[in-house]
DSSP file (Angstrom, degrees, kcal/mol; ACC not computed):
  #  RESIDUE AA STRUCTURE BP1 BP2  ACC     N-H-->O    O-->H-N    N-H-->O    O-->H-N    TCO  KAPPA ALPHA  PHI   PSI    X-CA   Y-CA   Z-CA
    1    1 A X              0   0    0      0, 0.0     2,-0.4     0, 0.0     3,-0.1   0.000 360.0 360.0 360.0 146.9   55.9   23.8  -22.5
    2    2 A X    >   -     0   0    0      1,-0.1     3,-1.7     2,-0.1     0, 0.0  -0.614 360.0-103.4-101.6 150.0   54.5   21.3  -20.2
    3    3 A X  T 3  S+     0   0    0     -2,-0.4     2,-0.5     1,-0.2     3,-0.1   0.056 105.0   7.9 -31.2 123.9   50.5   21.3  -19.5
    4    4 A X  T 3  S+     0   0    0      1,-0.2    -1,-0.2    -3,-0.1    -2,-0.1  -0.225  99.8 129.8 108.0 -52.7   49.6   22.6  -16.5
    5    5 A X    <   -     0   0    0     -3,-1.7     2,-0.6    -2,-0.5    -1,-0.2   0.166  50.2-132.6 -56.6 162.2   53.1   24.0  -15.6
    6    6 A X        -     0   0    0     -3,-0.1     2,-0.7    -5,-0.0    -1,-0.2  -0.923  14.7-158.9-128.1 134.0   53.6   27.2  -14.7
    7    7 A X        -     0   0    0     -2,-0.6    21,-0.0     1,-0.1    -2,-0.0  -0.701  18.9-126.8-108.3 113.6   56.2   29.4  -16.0
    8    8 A X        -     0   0    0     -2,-0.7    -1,-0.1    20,-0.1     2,-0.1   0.139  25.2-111.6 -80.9-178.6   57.3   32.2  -14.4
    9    9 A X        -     0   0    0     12,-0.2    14,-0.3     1,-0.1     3,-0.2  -0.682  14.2-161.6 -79.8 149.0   57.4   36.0  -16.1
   10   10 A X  S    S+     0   0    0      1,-0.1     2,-0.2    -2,-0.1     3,-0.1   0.825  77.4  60.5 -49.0 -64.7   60.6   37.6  -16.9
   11   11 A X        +     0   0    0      1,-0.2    -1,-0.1    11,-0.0    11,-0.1  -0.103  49.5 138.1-121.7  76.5   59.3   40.9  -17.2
   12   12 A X        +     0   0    0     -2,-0.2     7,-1.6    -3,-0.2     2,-0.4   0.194  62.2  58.3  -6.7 -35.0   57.9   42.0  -14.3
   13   13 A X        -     0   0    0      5,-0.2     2,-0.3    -3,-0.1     5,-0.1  -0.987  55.5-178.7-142.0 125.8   59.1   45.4  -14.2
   14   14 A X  S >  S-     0   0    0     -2,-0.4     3,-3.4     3,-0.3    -2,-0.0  -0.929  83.2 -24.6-113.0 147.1   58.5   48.3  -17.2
   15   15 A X  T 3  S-     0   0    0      1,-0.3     3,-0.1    -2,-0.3    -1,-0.1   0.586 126.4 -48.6  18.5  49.8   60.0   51.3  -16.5
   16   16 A X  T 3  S+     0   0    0      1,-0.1    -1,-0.3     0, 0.0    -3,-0.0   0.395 108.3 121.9  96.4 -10.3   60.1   50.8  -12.9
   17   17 A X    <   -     0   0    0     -3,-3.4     2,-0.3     1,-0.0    -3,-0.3  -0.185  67.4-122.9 -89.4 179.9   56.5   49.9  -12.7
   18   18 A X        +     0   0    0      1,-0.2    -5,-0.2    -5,-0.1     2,-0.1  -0.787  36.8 165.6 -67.0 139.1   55.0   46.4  -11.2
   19   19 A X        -     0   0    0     -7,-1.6    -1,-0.2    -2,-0.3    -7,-0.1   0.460  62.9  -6.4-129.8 -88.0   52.9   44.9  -14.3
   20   20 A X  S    S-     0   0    0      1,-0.2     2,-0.7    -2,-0.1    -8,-0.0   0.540  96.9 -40.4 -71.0-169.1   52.6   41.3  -12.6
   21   21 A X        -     0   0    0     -3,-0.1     2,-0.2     1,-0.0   -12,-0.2  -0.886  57.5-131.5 -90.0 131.8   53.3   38.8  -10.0
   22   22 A X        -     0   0    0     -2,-0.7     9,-6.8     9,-0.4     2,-0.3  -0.523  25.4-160.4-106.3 112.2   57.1   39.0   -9.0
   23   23 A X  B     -A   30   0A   0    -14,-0.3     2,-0.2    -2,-0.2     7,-0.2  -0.869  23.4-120.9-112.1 170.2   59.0   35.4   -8.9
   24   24 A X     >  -     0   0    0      5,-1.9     4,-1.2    -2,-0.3   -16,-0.1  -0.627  21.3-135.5 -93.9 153.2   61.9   34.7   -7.4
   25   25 A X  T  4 S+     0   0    0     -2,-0.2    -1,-0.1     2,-0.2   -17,-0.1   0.821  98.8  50.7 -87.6 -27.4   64.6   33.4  -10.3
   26   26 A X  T  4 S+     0   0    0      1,-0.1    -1,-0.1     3,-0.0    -3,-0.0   0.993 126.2  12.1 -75.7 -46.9   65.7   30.4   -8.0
   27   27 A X  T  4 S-     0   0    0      2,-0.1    -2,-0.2     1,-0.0    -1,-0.1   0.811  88.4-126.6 -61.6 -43.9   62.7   28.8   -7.0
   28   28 A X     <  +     0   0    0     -4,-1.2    -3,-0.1     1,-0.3     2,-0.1   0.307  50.0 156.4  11.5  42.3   60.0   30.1   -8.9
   29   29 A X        -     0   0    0      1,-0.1    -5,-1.9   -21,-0.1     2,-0.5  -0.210  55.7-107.2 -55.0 141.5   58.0   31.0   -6.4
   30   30 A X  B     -A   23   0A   0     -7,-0.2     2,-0.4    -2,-0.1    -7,-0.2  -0.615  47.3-135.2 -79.5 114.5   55.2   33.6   -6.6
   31   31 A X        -     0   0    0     -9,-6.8     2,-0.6    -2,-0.5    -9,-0.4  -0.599  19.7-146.4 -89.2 146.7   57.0   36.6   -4.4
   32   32 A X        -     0   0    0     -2,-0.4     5,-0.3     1,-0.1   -11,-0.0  -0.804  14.3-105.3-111.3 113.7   55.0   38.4   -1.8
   33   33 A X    >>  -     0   0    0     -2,-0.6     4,-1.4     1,-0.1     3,-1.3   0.023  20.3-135.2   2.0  94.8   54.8   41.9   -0.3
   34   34 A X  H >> S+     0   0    0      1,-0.2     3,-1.5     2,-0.2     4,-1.0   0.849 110.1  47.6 -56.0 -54.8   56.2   42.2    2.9
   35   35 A X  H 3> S+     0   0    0      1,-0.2     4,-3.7     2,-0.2    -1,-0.2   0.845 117.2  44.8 -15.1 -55.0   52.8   44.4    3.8
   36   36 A X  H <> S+     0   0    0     -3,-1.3     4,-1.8     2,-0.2    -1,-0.2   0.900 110.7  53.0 -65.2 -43.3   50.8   41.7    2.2
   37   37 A X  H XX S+     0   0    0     -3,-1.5     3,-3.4    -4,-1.4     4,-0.9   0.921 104.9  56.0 -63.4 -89.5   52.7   39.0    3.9
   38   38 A X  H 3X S+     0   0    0     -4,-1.0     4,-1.1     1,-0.4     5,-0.2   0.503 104.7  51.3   2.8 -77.2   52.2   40.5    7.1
   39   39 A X  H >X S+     0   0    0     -4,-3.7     4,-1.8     2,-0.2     3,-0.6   0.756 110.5  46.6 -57.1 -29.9   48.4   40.6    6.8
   40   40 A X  H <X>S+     0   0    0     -3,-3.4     4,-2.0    -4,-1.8     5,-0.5   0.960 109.9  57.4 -69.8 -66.7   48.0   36.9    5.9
   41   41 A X  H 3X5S+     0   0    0     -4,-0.9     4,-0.7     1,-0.3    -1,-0.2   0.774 116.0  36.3 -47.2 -10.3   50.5   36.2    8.9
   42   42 A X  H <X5S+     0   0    0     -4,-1.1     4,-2.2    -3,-0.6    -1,-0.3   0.798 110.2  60.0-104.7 -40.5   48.0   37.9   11.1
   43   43 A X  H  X5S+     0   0    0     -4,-1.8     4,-2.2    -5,-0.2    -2,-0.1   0.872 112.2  42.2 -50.0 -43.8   45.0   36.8    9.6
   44   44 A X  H  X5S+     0   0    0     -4,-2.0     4,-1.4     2,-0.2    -1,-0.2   0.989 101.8  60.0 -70.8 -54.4   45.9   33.7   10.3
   45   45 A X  H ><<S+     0   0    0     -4,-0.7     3,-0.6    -5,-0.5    -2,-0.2   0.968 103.9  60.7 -25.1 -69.3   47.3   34.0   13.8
   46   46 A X  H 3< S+     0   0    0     -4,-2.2    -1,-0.2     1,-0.2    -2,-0.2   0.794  96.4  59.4 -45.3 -45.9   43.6   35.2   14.4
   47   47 A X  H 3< S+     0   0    0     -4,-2.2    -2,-0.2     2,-0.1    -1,-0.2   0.783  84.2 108.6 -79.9 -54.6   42.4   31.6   13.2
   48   48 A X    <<  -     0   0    0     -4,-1.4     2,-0.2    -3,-0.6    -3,-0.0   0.319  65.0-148.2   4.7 123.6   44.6   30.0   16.1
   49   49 A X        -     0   0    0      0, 0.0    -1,-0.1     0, 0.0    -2,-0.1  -0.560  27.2-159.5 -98.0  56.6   42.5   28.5   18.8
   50   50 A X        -     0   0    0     -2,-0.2     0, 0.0     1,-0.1     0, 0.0   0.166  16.7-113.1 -70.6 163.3   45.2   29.4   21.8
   51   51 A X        -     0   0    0      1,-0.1    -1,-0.1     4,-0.1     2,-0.1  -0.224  28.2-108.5 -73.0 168.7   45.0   27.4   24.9
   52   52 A X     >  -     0   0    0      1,-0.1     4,-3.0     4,-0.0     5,-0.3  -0.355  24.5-105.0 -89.3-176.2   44.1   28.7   28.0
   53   53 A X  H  > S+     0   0    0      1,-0.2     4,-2.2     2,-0.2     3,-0.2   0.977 119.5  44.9 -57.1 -55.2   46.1   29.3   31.2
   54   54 A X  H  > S+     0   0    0      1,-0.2     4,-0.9     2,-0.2    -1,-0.2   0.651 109.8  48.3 -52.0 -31.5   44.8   26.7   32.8
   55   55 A X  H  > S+     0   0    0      2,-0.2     4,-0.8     1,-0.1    -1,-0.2   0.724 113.0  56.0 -86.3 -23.2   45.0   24.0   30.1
   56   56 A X  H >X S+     0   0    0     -4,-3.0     4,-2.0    -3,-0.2     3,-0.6   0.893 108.9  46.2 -72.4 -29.0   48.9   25.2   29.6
   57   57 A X  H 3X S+     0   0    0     -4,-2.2     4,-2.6    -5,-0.3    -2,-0.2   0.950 110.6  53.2 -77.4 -49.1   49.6   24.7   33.0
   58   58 A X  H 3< S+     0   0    0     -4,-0.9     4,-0.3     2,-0.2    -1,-0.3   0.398 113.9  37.5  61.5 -65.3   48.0   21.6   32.7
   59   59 A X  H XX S+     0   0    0     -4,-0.8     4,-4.0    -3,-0.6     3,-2.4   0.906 113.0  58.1 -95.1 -57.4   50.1   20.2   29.6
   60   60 A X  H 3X S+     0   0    0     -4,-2.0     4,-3.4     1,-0.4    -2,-0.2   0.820 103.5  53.9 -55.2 -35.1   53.2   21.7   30.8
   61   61 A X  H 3< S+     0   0    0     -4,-2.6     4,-0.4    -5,-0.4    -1,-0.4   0.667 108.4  45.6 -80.0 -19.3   52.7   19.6   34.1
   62   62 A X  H <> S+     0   0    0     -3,-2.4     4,-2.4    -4,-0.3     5,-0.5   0.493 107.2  61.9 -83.6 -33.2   52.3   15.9   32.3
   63   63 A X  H >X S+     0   0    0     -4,-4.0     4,-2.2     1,-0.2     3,-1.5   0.934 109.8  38.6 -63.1 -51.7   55.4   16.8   30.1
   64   64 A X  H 3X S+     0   0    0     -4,-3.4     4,-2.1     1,-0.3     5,-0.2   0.868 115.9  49.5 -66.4 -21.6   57.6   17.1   33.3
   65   65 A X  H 3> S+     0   0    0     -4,-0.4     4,-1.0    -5,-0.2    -1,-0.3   0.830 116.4  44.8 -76.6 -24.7   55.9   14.2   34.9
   66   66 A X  H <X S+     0   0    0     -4,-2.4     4,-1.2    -3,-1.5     5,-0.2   0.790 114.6  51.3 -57.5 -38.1   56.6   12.4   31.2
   67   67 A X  H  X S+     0   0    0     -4,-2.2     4,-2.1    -5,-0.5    -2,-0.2   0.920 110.4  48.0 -73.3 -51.9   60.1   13.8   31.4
   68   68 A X  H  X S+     0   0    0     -4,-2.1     4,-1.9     1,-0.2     5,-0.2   0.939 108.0  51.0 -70.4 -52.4   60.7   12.5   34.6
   69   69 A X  H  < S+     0   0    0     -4,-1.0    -1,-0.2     1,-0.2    -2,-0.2   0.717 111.0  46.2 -44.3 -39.2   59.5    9.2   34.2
   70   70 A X  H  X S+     0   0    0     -4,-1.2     4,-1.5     2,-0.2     3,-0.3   0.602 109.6  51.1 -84.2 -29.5   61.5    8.3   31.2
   71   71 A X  H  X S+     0   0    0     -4,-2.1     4,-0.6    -5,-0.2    -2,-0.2   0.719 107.7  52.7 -90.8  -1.6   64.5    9.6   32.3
   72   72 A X  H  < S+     0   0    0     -4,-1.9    -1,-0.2     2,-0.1    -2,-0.2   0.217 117.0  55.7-107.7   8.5   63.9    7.3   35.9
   73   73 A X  H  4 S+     0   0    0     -3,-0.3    -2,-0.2    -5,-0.2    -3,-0.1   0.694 105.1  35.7 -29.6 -77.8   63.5    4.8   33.0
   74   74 A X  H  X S+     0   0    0     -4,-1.5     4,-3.0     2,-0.1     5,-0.4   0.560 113.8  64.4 -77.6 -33.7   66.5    4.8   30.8
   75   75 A X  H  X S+     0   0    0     -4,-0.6     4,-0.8    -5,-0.3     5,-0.2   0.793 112.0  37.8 -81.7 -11.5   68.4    5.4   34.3
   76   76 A X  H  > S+     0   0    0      2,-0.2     4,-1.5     3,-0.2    -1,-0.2   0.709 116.2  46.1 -76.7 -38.4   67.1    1.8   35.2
   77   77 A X  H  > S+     0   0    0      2,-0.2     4,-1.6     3,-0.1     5,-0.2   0.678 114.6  48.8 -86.6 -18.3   67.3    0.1   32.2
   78   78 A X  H  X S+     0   0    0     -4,-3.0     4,-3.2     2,-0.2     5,-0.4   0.921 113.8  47.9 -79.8 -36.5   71.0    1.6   31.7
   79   79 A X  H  X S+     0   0    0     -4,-0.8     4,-2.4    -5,-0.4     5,-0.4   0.932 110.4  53.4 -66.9 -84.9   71.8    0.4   35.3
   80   80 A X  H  X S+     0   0    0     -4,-1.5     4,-3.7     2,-0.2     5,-0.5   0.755 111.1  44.6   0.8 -94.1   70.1   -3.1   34.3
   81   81 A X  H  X S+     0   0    0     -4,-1.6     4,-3.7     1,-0.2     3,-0.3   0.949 119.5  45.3 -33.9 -68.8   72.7   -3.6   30.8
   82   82 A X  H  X S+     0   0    0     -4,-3.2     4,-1.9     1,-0.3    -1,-0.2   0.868 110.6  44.3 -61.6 -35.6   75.6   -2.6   32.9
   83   83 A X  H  X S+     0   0    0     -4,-2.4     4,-1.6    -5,-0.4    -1,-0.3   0.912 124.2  43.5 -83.3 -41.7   75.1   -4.5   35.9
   84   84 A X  H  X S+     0   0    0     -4,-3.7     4,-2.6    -5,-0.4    -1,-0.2   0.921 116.9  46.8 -48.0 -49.3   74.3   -7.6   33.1
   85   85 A X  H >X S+     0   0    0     -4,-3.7     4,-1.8    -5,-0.5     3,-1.2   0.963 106.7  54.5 -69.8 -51.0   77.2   -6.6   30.9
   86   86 A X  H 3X S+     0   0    0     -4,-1.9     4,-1.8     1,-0.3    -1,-0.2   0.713 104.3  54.7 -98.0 -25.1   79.6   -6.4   33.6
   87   87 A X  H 3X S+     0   0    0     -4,-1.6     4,-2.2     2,-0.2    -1,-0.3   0.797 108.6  55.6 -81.4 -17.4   78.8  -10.1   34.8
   88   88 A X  H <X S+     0   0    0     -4,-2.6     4,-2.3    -3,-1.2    -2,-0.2   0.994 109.5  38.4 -46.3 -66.1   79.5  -11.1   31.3
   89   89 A X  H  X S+     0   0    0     -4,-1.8     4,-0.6     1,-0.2    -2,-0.2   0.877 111.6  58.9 -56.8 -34.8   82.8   -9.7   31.2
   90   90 A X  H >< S+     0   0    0     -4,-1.8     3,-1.6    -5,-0.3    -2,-0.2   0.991 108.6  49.5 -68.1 -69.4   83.3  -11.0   34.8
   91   91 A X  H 3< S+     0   0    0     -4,-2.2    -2,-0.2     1,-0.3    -1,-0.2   0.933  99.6  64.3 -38.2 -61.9   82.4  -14.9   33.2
   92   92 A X  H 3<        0   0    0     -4,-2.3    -1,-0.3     1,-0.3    -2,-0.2   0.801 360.0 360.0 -40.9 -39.0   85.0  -14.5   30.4
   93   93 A X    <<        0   0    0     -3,-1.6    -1,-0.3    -4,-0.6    -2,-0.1   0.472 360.0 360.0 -35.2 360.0   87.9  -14.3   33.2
């Protein structure tokens, strides 16, 4: 066995009982209580520093103004290439 690795248990279950930590057989990952899970997912949640209203509207207003800006962007630079490309093809004649 190699140092350090960790091997998971087979037998988990005596007569119906929990004796250990429960792995899953593909991964071998430590498996969790949904109950248990839960409280970590909520303990955590609390840790979350959420924004306020005002700093979402805030964000939400420079993405569309980002959004807008790049897409009056690409639509310039695509107009650009074509208008270039098309006097190319137009030379080749």
């Amino acid at each position: 066995m190699a140092r350090g690795r960790k091997v998971p248990r087979r037998d988990c279950f005596t007569a119906g009982v929990l004796q250990g930590p429960v792995f899953d057989q593909k991964s071998g990952k430590r498996m969790v209580n949904p109950f248990t899970f839960l409280q970590e997912v909520r303990a955590e949640a609390n840790k979350v520093t959420w924004p306020s209203r005002r700093e979402t509207m805030i964000t939400t207003g420079l993405v569309i103004l980002m959004v807008l800006f790049a897409s009056l962007f690409f639509v310039l630079v695509d107009s650009a290439l074509r208008f270039l490309v098309g006097l190319l093809l137009r030379v080749g004649q």
